[in-house]
C-alpha positions as CSV (number, residue, x, y, z in Angstrom):
1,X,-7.8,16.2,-8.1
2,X,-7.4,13.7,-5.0
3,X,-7.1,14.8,-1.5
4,X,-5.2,13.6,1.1
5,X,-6.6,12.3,5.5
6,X,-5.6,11.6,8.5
7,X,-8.4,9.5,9.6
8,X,-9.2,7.5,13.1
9,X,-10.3,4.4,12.7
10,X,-11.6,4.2,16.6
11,X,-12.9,1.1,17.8
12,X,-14.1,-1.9,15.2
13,X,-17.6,-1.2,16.6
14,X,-17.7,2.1,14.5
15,X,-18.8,-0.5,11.6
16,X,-22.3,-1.2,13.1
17,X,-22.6,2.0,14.8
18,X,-24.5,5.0,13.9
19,X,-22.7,8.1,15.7
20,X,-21.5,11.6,15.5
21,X,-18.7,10.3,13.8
22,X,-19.9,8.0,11.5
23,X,-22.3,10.4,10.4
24,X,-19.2,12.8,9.8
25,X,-17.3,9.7,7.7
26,X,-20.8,9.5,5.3
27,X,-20.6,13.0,4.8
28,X,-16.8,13.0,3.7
29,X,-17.5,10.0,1.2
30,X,-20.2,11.3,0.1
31,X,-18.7,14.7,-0.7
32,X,-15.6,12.4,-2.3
33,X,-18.2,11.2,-4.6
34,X,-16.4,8.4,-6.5
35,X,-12.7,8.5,-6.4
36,X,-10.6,6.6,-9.6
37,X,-9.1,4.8,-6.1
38,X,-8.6,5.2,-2.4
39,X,-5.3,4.6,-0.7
40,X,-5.1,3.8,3.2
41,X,-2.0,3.4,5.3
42,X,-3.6,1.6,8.2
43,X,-2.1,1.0,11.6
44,X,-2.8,-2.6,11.7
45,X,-0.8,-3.8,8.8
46,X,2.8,-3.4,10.5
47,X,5.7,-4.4,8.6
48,X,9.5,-3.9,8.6
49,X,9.3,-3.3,4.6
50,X,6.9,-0.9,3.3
51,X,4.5,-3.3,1.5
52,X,1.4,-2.7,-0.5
53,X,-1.7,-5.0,-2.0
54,X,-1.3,-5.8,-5.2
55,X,-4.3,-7.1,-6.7
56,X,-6.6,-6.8,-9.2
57,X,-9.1,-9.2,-6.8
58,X,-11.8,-8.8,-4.3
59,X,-9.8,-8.3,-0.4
60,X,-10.7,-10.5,2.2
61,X,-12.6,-8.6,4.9
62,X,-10.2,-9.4,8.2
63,X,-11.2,-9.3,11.6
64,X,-8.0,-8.5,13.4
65,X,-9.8,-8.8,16.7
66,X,-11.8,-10.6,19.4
67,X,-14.3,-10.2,22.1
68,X,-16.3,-7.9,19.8
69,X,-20.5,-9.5,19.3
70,X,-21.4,-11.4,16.2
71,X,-22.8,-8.8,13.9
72,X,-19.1,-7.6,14.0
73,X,-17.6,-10.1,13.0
74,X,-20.7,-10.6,9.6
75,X,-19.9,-7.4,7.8
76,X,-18.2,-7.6,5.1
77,X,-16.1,-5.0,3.0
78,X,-15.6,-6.6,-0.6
79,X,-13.9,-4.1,-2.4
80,X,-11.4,-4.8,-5.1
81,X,-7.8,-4.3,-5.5
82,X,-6.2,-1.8,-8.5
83,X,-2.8,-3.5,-9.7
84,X,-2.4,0.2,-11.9
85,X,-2.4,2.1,-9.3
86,X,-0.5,-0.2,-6.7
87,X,2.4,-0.3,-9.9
88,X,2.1,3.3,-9.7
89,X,2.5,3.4,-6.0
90,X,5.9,1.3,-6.8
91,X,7.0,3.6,-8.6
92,X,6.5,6.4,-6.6
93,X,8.4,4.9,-3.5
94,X,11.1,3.6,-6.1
95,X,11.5,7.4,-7.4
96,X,12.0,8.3,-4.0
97,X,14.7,5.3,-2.4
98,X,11.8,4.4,-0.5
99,X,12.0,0.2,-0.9
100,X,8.9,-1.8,-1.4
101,X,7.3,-4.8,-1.7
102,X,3.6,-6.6,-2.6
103,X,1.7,-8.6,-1.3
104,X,-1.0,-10.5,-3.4
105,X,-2.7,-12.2,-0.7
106,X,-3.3,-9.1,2.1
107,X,-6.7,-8.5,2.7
108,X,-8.2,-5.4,4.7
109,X,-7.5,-4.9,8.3
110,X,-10.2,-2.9,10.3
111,X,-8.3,0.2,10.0
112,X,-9.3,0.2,6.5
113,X,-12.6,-1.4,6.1
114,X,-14.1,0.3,9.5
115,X,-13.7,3.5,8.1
116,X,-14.3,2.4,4.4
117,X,-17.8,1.0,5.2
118,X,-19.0,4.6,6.1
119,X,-17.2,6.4,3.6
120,X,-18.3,4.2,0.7
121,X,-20.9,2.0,1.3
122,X,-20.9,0.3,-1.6
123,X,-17.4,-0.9,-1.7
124,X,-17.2,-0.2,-6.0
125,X,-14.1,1.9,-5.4
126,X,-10.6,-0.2,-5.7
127,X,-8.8,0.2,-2.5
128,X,-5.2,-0.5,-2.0
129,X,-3.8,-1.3,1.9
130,X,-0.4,-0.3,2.7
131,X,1.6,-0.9,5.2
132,X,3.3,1.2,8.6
133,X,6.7,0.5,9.6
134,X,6.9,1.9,13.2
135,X,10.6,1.4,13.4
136,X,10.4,4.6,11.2
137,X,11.1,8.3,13.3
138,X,8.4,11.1,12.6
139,X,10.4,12.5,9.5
140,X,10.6,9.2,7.6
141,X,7.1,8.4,8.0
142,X,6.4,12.4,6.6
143,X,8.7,11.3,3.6
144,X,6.8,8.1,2.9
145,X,3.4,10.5,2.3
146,X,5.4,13.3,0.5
147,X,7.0,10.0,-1.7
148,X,2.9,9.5,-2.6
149,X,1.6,13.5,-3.5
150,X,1.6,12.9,-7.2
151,X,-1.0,10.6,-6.9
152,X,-3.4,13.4,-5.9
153,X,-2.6,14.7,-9.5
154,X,-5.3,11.9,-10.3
155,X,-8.6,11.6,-8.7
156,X,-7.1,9.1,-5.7
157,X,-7.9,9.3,-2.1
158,X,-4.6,8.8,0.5
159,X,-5.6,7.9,3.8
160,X,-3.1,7.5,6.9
161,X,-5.8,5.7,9.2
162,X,-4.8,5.1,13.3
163,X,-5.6,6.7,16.3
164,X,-3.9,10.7,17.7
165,X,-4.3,9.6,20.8
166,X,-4.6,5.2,21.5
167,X,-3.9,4.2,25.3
168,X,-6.2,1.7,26.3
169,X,-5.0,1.9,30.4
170,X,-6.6,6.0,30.3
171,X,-10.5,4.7,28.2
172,X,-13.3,4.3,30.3
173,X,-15.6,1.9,28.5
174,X,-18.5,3.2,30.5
175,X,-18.4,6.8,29.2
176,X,-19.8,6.5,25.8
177,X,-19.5,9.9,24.6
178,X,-16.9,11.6,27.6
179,X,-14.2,14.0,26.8
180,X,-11.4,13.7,28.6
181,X,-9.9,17.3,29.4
182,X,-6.4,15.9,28.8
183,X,-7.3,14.4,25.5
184,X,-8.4,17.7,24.0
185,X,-5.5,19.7,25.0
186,X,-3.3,17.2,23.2
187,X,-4.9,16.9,20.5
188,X,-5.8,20.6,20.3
189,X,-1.8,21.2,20.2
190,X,-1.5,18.2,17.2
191,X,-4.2,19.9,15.9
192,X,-2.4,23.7,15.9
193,X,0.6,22.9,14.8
194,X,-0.7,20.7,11.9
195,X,-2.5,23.9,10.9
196,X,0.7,26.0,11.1
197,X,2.2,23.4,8.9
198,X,5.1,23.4,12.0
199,X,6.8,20.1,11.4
200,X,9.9,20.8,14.0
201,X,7.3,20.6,17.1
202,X,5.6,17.8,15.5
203,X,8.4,15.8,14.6
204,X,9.5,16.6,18.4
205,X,5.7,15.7,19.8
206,X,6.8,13.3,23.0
207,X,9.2,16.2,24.3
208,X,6.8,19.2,23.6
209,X,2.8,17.8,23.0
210,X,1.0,18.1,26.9
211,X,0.7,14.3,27.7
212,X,2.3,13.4,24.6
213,X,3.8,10.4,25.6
214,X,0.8,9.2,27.7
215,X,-1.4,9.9,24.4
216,X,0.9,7.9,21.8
217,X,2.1,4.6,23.8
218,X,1.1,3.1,20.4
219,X,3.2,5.0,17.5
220,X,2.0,2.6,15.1
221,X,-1.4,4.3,15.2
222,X,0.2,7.9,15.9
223,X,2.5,7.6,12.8
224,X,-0.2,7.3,9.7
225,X,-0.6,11.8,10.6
226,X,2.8,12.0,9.4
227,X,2.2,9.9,6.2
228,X,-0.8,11.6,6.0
229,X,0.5,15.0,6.3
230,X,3.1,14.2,4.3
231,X,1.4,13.7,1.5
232,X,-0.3,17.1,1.6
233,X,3.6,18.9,1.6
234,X,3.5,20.5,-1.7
235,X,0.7,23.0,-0.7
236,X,1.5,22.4,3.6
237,X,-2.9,23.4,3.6
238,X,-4.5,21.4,6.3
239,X,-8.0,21.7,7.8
240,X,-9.8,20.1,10.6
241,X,-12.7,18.4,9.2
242,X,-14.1,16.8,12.4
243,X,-12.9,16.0,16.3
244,X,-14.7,14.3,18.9
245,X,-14.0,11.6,21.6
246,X,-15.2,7.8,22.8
247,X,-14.3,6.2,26.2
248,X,-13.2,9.6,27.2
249,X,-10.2,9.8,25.5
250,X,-10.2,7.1,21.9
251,X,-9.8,10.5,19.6
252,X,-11.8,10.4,16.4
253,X,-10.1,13.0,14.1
254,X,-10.3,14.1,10.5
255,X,-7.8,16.2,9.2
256,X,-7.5,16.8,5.5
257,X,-4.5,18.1,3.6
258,X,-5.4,20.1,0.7
């Protein structure tokens, strides 16, 4: 059986940094073992149609950023494509009236390959990107996910990757390891009404959440916990698998949906 994340990608520097966090991402792969594939809805692929890689080739590594040192910008992430599983994928969101398109050429933003590097070092599992439309409200985003749960029926890995809270004006780049109290307390509430599987609140986050709207200026990295979640309806069983904070208040969460 697959299993199902909400993962934060934090900052591109995670790839060459050896931290809390990434410690916690080698753990998770490693307990993953070798998926048949993984699956990641990242944040920086947005798109007005719901589009996924479709290729049986190895992605191009992209570096969908600047200002970052050298080493950065030398990794690279060469894992290949699974046109199987992206057909499956198709077919899923066809099932569903969800409409959909390929793309042949799409490599790997670093919302995918940031995380990926951690999780499986090796890059020998096929990895398929897809997409975020941010256009989308809260409950279409939860449909998109719930569209994908039969793919945990194999041994696939879904992965909504982004950021719960993602407001560059409130980081303090000086404060490498600060929590910010404000953070917490939203994140906390995400975090307990995940748990209680209470999808009304969520869905109504900006109106409800303590500093919701000041944590999620940025819905395109916000929305991949509703795919993520989403895809986890069928048994609504979610469990916090790590939370901890950069800059004071870049969130890096794991949630999994069992």
């Amino acid at each position: 059986m697959g299993s199902s994340f909400f993962i934060a990608h934090g900052s591109p520097m995670l790839a060459i940094q050896d931290n809390v966090y990434t410690q916690e991402l080698r753990r998770l792969g490693e307990k993953l073992g070798k998926p048949e594939a993984v699956v990641v809805f990242s944040a920086h692929w947005v798109s007005p149609r719901q589009t996924v890689t479709y290729t049986e080739g190895t992605l191009e590594t992209i570096y969908d950023f600047g200002g970052f040192p050298q080493e950065l910008f030398e990794v690279v992430y060469p894992a290949k494509g699974s046109v199987p599983v992206a057909k499956q994928i198709l077919e899923l969101f066809q099932s569903h009236g969800i409409e959909a398109g390929v793309s042949q050429t799409r490599g790997l933003d670093h919302g995918a390959w940031v995380i990926l590097k951690h999780m499986f070092p090796e890059a020998d599992i096929p990895v398929i990107n897809l997409s975020v439309n941010p256009a989308l409200p809260p409950e279409k985003q939860y449909a998109i996910g719930e569209a994908l749960a039969a793919l945990k029926e194999r041994n696939i890995v879904v992965i909504g990757s982004g950021s719960t809270i993602h407001n560059f004006r409130y980081m303090n780049f000086h404060a490498e390891n600060q929590e910010d109290a404000w953070a917490k307390e939203f994140d906390d509430w995400l975090i307990a009404c995940i748990k209680a599987w209470d999808t009304k609140a969520l869905f109504d986050y900006k109106r409800l959440a303590p500093y919701g709207a000041q944590a999620t200026p940025d819905y395109e990295h916000f929305l991949p916990v509703f795919i993520a979640m989403g895809s986890g309806a069928a048994s609504k069983d979610a469990a916090l698998i790590h939370q901890s904070y950069q800059y004071g208040s870049l969130s890096h969460v794991i949630v999994e949906f069992r």
